[in-house]
C-alpha positions, 0 to 999 in steps of 0.5 A: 259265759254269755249266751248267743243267738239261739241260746248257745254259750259263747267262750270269751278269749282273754282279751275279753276277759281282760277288757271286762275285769278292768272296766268293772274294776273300774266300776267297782262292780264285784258281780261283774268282776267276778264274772269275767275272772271264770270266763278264763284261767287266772293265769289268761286273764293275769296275762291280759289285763298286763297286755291291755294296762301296756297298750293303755299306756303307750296309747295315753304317752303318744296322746299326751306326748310323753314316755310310757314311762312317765305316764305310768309313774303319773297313772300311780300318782308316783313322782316324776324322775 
């Protein structure tokens, strides 16, 4: 957990801890990946990194004007149906 102003441990919600796993997966940071999975349960932070993958495919479909689904199968590299 992160200290606030004055010293005291700040919690993190799920969402945060989802934001923070998927970034440093991103970065490949292992410190950082490790971090944000104690800061909620496994089951929380499964939970919200599925809500964020979800709502960052849904925002690159509208942006790119395709179906959520096409975008996924473009995000794996899989091929177009």
């Amino acid at each position: 957990m992160e200290a606030g102003a004055g010293g005291e441990q700040r919690s993190h919600n799920l969402f945060e801890a989802a934001a923070a796993y998927v970034s440093a997966c991103a970065d490949d940071d292992q410190d950082r990946i490790d971090e944000a999975s104690g800061w909620v349960s496994p089951e929380a932070l499964s939970f919200g990194v599925n809500e964020l993958a979800c709502r960052a495919v849904v925002a690159l479909a509208r942006e790119r004007d395709q179906s959520p689904r096409e975008v996924a199968r473009a995000l794996l590299g899989l091929p177009a149906t």
